[in-house]
mmJSON file of the N, C-alpha and C atoms, coordinates in Angstrom:
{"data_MODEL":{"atom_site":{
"group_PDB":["ATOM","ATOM","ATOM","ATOM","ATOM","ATOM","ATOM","ATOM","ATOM","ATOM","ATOM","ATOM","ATOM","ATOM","ATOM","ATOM","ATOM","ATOM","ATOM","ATOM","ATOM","ATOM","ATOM","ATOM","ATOM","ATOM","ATOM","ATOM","ATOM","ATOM","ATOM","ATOM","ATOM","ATOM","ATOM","ATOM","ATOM","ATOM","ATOM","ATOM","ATOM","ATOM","ATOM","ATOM","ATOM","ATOM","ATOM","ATOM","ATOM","ATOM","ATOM","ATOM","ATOM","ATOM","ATOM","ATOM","ATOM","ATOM","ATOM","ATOM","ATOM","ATOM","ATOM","ATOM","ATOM","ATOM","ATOM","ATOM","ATOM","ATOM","ATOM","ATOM","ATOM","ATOM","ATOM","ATOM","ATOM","ATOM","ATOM","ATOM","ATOM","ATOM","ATOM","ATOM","ATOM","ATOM","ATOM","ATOM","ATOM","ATOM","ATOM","ATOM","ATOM","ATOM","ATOM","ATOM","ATOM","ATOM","ATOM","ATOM","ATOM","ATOM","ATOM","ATOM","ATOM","ATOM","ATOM","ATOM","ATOM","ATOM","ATOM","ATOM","ATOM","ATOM","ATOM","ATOM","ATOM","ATOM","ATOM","ATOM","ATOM","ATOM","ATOM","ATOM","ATOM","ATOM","ATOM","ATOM","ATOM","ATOM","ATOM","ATOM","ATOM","ATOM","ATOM","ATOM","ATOM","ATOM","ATOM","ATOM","ATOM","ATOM","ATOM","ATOM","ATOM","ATOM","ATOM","ATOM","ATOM","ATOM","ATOM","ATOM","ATOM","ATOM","ATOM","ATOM","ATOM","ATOM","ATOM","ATOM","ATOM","ATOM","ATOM","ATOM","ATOM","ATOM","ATOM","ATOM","ATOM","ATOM","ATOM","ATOM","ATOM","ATOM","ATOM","ATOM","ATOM","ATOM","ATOM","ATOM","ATOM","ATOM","ATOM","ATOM","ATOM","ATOM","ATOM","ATOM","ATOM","ATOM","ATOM","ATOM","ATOM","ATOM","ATOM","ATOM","ATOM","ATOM","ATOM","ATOM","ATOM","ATOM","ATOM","ATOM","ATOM","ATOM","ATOM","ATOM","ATOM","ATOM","ATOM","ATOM","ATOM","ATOM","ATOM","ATOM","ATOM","ATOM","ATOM","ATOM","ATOM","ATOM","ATOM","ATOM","ATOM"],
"id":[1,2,3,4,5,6,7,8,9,10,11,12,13,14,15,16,17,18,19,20,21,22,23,24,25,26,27,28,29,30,31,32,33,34,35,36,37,38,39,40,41,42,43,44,45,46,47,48,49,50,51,52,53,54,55,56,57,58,59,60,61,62,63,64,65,66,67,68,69,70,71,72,73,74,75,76,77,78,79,80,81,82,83,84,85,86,87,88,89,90,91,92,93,94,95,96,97,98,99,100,101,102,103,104,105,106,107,108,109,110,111,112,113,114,115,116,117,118,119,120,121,122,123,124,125,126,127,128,129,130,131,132,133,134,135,136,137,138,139,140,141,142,143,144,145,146,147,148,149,150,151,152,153,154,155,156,157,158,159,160,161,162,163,164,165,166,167,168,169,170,171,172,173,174,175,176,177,178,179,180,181,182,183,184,185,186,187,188,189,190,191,192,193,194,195,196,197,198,199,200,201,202,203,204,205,206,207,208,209,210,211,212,213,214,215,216,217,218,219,220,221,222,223,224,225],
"type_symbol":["N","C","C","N","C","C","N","C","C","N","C","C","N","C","C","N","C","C","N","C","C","N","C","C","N","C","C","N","C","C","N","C","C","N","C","C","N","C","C","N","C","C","N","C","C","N","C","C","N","C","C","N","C","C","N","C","C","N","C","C","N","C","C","N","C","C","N","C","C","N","C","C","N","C","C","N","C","C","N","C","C","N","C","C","N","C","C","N","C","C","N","C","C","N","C","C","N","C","C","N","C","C","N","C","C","N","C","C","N","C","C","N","C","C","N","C","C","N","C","C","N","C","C","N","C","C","N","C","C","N","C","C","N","C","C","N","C","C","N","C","C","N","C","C","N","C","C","N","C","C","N","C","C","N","C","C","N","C","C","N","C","C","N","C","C","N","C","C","N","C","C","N","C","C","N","C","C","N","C","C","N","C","C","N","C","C","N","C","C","N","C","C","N","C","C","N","C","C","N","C","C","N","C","C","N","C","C","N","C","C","N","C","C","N","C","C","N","C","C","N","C","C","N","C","C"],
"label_atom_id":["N","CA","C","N","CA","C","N","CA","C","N","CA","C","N","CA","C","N","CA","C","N","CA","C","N","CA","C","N","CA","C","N","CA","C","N","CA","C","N","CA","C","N","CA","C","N","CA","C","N","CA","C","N","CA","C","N","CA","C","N","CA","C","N","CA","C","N","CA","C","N","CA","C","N","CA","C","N","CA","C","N","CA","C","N","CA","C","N","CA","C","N","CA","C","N","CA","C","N","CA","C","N","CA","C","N","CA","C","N","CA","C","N","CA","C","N","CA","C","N","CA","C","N","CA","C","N","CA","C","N","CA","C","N","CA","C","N","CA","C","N","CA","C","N","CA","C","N","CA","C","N","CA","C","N","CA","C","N","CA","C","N","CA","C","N","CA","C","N","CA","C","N","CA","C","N","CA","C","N","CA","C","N","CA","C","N","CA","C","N","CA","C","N","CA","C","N","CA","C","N","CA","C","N","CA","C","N","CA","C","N","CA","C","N","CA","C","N","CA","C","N","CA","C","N","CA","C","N","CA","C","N","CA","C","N","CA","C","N","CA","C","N","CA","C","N","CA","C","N","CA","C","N","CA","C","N","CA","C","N","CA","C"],
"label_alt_id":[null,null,null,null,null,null,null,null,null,null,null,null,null,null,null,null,null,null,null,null,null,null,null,null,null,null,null,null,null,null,null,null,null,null,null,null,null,null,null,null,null,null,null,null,null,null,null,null,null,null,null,null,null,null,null,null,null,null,null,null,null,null,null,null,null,null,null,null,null,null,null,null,null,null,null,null,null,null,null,null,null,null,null,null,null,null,null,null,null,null,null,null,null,null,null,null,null,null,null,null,null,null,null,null,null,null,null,null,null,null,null,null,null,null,null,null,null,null,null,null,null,null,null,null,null,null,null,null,null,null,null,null,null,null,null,null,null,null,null,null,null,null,null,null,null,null,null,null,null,null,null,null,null,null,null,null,null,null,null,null,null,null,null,null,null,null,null,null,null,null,null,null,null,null,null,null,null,null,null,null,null,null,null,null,null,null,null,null,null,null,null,null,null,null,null,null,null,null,null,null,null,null,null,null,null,null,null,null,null,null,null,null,null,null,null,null,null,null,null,null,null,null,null,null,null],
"label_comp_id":["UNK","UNK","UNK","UNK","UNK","UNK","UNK","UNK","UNK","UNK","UNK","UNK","UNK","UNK","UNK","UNK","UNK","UNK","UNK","UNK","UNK","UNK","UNK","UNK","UNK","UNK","UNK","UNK","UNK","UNK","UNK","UNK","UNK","UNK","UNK","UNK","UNK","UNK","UNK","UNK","UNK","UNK","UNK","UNK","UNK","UNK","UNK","UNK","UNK","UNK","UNK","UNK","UNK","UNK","UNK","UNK","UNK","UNK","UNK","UNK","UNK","UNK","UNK","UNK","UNK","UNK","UNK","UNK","UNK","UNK","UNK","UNK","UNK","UNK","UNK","UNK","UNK","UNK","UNK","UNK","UNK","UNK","UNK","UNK","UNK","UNK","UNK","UNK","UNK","UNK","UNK","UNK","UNK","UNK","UNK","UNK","UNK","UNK","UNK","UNK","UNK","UNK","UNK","UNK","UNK","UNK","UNK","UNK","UNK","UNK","UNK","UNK","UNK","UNK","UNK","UNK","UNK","UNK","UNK","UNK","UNK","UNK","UNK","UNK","UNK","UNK","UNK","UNK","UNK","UNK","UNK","UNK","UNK","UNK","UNK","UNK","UNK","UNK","UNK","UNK","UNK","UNK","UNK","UNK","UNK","UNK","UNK","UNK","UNK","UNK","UNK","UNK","UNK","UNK","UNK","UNK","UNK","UNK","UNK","UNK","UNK","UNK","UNK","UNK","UNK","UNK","UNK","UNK","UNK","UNK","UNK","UNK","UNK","UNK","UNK","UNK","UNK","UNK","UNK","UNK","UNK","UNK","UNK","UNK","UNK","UNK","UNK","UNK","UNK","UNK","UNK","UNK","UNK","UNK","UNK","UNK","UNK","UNK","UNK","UNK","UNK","UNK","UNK","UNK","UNK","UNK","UNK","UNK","UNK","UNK","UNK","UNK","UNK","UNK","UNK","UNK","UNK","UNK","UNK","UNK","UNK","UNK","UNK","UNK","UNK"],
"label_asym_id":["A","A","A","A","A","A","A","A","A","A","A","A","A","A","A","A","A","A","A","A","A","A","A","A","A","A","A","A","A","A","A","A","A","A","A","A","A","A","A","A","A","A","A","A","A","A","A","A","A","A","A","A","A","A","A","A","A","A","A","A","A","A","A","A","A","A","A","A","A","A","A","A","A","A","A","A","A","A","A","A","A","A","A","A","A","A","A","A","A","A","A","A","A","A","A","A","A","A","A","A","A","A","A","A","A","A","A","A","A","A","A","A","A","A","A","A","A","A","A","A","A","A","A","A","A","A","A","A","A","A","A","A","A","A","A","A","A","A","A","A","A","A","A","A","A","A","A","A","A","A","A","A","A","A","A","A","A","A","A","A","A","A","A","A","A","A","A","A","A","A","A","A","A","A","A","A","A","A","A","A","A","A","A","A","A","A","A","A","A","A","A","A","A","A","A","A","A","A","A","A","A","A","A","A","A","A","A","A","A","A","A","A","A","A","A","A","A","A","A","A","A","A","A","A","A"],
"label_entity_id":["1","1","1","1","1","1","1","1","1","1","1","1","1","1","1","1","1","1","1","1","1","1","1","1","1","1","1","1","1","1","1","1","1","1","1","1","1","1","1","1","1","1","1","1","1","1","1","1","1","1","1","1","1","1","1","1","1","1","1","1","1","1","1","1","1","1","1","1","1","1","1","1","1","1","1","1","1","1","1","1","1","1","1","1","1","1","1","1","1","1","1","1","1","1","1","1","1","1","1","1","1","1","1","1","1","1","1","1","1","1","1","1","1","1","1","1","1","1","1","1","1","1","1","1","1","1","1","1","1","1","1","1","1","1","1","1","1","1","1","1","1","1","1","1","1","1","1","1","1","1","1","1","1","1","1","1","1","1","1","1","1","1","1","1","1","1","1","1","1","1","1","1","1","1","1","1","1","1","1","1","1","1","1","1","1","1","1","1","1","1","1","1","1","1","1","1","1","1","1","1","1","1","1","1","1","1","1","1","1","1","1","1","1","1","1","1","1","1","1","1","1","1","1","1","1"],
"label_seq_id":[1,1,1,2,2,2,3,3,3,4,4,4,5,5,5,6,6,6,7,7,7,8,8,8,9,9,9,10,10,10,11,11,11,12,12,12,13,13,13,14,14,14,15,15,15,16,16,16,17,17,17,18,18,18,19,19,19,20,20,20,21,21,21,22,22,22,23,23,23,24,24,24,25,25,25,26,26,26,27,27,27,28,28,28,29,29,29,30,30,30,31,31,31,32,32,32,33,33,33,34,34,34,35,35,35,36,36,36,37,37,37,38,38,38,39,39,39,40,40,40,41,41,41,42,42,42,43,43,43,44,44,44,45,45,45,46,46,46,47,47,47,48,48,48,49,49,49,50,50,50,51,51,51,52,52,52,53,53,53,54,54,54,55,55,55,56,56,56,57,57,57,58,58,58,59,59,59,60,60,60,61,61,61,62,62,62,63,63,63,64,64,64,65,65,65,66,66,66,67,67,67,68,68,68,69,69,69,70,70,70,71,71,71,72,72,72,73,73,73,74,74,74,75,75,75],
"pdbx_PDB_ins_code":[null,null,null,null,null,null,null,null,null,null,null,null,null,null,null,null,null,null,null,null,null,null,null,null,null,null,null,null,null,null,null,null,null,null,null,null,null,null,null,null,null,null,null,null,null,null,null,null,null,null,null,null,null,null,null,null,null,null,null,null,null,null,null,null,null,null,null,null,null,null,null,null,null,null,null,null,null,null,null,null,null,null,null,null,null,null,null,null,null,null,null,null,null,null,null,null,null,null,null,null,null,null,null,null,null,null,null,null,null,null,null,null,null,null,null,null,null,null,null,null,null,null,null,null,null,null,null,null,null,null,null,null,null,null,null,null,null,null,null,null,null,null,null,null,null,null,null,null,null,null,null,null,null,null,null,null,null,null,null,null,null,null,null,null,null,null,null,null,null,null,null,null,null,null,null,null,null,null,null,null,null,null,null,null,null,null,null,null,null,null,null,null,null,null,null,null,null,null,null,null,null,null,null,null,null,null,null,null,null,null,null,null,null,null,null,null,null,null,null,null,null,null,null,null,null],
"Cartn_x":[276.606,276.368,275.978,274.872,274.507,275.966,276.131,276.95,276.455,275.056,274.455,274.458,274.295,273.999,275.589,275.908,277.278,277.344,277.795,278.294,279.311,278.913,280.655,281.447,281.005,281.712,281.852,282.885,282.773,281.919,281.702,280.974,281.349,282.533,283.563,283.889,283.804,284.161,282.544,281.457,280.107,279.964,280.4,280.071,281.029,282.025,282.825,282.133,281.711,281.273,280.375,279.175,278.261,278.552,279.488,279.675,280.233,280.814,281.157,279.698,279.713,278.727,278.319,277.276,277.253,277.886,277.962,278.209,280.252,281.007,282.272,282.899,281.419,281.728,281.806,281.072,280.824,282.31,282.635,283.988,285.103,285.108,285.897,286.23,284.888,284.347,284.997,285.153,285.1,286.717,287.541,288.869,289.784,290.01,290.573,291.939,293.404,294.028,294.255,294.321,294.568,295.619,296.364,297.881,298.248,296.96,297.28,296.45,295.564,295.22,295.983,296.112,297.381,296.676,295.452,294.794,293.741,293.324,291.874,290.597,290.1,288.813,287.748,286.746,285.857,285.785,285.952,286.077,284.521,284.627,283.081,283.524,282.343,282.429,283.13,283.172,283.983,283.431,284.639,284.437,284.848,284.777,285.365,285.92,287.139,287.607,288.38,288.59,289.214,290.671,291.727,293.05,294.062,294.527,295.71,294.503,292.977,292.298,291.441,292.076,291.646,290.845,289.692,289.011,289.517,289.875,290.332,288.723,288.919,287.966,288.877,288.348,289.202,288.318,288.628,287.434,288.062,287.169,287.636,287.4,288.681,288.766,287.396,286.367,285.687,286.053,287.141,287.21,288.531,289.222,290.084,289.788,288.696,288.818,290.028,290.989,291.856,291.7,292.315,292.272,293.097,292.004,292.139,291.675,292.346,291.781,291.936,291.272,291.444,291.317,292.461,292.429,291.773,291.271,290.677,290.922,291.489,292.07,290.809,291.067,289.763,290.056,290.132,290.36,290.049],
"Cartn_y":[-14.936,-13.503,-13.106,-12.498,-11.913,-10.731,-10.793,-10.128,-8.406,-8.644,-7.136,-6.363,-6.937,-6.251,-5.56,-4.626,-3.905,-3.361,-4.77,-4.391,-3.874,-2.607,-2.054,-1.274,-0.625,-0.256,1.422,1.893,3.271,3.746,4.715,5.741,5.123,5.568,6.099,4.352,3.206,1.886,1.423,1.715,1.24,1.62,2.808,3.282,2.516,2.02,1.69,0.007,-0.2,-2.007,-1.836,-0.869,-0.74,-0.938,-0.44,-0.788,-1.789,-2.975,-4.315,-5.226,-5.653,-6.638,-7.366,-8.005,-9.123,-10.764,-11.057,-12.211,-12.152,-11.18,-10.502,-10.359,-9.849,-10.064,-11.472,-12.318,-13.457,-14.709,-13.675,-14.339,-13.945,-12.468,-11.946,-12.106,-12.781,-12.893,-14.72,-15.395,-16.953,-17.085,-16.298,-16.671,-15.963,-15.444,-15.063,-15.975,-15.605,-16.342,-16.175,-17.562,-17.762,-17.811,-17.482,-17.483,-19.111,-18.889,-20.2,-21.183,-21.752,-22.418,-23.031,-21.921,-22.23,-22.2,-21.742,-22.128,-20.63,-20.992,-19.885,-20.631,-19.492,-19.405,-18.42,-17.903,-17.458,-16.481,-15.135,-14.053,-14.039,-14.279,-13.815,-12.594,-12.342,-11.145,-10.009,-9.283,-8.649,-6.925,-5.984,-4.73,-4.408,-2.708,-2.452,-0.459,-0.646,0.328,1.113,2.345,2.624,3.405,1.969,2.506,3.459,4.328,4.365,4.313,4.65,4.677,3.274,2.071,1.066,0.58,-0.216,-1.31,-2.173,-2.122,-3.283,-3.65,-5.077,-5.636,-6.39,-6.171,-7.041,-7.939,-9.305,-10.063,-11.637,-11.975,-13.607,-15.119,-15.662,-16.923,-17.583,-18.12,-19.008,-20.417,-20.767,-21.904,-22.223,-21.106,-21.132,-20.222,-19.241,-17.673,-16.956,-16.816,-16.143,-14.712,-13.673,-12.523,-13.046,-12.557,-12.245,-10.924,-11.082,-9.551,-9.609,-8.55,-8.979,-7.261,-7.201,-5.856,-5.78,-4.863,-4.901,-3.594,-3.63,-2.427,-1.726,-0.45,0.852,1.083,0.612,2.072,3.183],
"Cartn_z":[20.698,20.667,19.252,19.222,17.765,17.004,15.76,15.493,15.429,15.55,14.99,15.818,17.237,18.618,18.652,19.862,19.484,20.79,21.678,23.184,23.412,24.527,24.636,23.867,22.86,21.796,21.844,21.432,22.207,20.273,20.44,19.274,18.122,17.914,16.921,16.228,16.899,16.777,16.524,17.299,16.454,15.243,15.126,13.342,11.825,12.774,12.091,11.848,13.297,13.066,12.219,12.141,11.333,9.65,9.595,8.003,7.004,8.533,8.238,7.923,7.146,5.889,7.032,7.49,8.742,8.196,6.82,6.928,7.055,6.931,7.031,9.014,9.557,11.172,11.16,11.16,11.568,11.344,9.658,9.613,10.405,10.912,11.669,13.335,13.546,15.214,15.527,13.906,14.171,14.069,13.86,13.033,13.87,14.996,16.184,16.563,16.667,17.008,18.744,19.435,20.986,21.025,21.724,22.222,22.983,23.918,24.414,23.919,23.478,23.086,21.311,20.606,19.84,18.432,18.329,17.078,17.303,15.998,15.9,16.765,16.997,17.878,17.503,18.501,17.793,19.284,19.406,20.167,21.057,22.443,23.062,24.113,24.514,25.352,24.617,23.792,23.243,23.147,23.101,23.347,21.852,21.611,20.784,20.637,20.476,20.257,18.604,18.581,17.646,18.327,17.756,18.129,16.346,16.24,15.197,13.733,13.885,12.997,12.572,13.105,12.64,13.825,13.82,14.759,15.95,16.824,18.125,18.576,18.141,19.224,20.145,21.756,23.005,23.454,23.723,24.208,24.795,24.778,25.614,24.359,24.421,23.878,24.071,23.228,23.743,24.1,24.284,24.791,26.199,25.599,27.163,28.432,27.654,28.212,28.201,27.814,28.054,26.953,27.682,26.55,25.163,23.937,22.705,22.595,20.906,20.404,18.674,18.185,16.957,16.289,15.309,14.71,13.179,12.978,12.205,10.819,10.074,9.12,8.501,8.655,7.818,6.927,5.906,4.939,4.587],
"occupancy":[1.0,1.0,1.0,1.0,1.0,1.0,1.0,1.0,1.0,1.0,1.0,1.0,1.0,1.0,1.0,1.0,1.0,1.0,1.0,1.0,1.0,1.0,1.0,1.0,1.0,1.0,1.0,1.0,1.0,1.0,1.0,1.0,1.0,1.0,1.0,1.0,1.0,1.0,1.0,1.0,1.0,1.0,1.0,1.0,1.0,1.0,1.0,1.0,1.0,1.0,1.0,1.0,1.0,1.0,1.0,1.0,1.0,1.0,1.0,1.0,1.0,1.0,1.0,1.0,1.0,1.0,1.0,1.0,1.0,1.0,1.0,1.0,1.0,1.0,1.0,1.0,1.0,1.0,1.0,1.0,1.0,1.0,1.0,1.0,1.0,1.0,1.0,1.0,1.0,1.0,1.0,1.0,1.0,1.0,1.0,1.0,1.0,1.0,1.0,1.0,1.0,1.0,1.0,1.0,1.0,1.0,1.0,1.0,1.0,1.0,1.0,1.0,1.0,1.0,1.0,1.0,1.0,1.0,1.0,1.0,1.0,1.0,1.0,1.0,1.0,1.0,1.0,1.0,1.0,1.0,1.0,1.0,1.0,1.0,1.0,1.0,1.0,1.0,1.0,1.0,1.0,1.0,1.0,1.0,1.0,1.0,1.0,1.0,1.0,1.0,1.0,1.0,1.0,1.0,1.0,1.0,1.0,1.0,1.0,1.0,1.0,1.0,1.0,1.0,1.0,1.0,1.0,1.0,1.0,1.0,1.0,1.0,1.0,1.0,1.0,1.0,1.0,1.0,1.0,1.0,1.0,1.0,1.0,1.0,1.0,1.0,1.0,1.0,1.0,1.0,1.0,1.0,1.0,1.0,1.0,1.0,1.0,1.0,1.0,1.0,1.0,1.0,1.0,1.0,1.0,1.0,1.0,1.0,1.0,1.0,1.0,1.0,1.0,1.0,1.0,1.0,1.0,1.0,1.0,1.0,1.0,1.0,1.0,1.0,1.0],
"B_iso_or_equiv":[0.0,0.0,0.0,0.0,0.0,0.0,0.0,0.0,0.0,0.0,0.0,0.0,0.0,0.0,0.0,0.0,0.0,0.0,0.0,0.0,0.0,0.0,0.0,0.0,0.0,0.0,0.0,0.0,0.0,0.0,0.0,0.0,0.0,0.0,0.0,0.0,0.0,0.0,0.0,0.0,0.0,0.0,0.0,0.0,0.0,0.0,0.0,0.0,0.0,0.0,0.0,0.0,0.0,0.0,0.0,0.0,0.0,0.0,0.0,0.0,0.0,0.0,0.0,0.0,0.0,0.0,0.0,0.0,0.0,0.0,0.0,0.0,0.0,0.0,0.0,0.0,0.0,0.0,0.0,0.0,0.0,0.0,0.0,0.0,0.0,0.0,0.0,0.0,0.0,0.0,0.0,0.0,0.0,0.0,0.0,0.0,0.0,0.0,0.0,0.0,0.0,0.0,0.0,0.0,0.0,0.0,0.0,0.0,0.0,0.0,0.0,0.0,0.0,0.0,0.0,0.0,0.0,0.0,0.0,0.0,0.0,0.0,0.0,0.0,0.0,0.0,0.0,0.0,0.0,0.0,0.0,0.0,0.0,0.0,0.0,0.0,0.0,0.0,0.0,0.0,0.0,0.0,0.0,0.0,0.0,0.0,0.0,0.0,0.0,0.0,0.0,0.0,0.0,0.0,0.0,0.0,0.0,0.0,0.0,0.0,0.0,0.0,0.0,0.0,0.0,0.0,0.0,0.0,0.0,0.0,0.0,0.0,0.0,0.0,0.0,0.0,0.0,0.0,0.0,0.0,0.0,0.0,0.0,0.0,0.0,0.0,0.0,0.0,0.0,0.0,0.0,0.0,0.0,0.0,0.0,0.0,0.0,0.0,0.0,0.0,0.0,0.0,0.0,0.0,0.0,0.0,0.0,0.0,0.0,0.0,0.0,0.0,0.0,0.0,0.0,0.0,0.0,0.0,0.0,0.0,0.0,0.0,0.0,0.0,0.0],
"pdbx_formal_charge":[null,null,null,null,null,null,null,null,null,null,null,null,null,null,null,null,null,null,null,null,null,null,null,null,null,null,null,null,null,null,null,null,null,null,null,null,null,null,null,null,null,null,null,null,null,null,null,null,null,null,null,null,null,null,null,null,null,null,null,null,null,null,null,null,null,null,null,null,null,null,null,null,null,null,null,null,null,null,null,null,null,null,null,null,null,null,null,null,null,null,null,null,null,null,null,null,null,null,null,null,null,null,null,null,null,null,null,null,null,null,null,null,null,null,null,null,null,null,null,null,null,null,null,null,null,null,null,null,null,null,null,null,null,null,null,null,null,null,null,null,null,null,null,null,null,null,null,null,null,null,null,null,null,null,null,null,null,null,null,null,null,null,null,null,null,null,null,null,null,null,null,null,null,null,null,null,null,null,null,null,null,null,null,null,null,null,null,null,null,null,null,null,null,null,null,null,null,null,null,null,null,null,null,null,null,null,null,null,null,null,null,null,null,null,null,null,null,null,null,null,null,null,null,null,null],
"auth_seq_id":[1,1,1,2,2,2,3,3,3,4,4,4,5,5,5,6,6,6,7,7,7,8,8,8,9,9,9,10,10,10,11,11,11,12,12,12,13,13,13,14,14,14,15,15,15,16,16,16,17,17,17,18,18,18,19,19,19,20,20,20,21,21,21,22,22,22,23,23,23,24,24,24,25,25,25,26,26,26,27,27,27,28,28,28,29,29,29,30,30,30,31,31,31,32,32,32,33,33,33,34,34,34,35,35,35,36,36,36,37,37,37,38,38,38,39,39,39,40,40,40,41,41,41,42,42,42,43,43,43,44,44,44,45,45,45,46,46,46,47,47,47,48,48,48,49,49,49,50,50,50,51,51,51,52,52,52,53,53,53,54,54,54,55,55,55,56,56,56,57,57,57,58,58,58,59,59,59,60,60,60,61,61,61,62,62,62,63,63,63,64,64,64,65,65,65,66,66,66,67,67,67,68,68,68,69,69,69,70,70,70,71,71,71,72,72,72,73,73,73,74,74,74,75,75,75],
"auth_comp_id":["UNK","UNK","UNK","UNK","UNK","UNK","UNK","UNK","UNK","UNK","UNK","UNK","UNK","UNK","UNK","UNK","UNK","UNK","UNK","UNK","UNK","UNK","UNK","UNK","UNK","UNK","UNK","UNK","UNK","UNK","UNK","UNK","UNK","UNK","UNK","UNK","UNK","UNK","UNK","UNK","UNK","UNK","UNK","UNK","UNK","UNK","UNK","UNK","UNK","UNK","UNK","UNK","UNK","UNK","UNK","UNK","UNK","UNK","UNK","UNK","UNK","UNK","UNK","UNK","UNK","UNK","UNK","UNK","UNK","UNK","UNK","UNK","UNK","UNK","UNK","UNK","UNK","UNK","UNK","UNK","UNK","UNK","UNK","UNK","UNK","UNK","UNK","UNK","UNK","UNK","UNK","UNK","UNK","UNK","UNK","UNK","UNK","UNK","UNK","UNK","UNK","UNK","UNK","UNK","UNK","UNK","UNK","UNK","UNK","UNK","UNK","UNK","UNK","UNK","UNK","UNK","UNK","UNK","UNK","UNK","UNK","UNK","UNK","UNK","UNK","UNK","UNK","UNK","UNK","UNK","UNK","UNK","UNK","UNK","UNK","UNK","UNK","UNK","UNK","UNK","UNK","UNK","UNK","UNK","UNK","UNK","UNK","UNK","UNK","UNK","UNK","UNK","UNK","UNK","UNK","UNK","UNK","UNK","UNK","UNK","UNK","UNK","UNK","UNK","UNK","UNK","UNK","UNK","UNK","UNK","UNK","UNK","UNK","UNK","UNK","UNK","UNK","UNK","UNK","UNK","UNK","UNK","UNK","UNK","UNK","UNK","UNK","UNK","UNK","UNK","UNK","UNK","UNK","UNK","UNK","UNK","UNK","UNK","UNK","UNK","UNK","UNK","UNK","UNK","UNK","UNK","UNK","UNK","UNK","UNK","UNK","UNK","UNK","UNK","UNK","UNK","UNK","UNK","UNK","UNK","UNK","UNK","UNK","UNK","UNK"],
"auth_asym_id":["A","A","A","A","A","A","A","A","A","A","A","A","A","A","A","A","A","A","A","A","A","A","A","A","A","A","A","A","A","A","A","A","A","A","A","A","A","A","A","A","A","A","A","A","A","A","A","A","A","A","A","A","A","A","A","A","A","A","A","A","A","A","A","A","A","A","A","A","A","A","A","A","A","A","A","A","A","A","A","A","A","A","A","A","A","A","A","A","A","A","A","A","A","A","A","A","A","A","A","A","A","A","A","A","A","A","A","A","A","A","A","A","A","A","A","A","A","A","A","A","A","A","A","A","A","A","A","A","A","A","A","A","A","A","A","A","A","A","A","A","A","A","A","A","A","A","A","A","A","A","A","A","A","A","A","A","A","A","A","A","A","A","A","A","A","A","A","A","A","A","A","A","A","A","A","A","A","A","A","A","A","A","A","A","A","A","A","A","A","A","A","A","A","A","A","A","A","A","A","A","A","A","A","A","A","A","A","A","A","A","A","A","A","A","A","A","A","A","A","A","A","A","A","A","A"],
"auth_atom_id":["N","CA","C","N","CA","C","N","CA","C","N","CA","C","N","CA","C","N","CA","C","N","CA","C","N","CA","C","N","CA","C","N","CA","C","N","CA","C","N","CA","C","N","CA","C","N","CA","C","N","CA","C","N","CA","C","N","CA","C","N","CA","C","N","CA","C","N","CA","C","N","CA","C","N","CA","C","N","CA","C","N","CA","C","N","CA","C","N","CA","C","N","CA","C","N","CA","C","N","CA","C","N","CA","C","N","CA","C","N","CA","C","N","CA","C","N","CA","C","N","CA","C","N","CA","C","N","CA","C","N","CA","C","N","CA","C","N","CA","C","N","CA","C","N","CA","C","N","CA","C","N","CA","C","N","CA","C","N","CA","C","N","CA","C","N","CA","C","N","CA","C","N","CA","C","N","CA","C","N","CA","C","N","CA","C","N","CA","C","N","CA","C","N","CA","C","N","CA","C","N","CA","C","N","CA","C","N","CA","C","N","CA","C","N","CA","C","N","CA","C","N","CA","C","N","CA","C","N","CA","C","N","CA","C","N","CA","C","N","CA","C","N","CA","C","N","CA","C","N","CA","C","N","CA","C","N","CA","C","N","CA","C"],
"pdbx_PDB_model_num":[1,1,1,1,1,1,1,1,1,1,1,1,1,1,1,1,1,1,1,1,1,1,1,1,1,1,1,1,1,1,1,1,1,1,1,1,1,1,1,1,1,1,1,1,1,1,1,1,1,1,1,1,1,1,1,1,1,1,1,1,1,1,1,1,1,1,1,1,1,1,1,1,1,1,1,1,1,1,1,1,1,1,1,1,1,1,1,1,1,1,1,1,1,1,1,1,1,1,1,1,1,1,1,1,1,1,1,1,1,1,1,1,1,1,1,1,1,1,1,1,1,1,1,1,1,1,1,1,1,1,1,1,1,1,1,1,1,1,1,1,1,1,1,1,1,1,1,1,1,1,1,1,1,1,1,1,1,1,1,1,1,1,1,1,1,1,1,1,1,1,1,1,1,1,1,1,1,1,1,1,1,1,1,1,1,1,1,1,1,1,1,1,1,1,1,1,1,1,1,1,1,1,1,1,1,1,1,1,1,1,1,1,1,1,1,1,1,1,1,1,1,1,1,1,1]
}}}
C-alpha cells in the first residue's frame, strides 16, 4: 500500500496524516506490534481515526491478519 494514498480516513485524521514526513509513515506503517504473532509487523488494510486528539490507525497484521493498531501522538 502506498503510504501517500489515505484510505478510510475520516477528515480530521487525513489532515493530520498529511503532515507526517512520508519517510516517518513508512517507519510508522513497518513497526506495528501483533499480539499474536508476538513481534512487529507492518499494518495493511488500515483506517484512520482521531481518538483523545491523537492519530489511531486500525488495520490488519500483514502476516497473521489479525487486528492491529497503532497510535500515533500530535502535538
Amino acid at each position: 500500500m502506498d503510504v501517500e494514498s489515505i484510505p478510510k480516513f475520516t477528515a480530521s485524521a487525513a489532515k493530520l496524516w498529511a503532515t507526517v514526513p512520508s519517510d516517518t509513515k513508512k517507519l510508522l506503517l513497518s513497526n506495528v506490534w501483533c499480539g499474536k504473532c508476538r513481534h512487529e509487523v507492518t499494518i495493511t488494510n488500515f483506517s484512520g481515526a482521531v481518538k483523545a486528539g491523537d492519530l489511531l490507525l486500525v488495520g490488519l497484521c500483514s502476516e497473521c491478519h489479525s487486528d492491529v493498531a497503532r497510535g500515533i501522538k500530535v502535538s
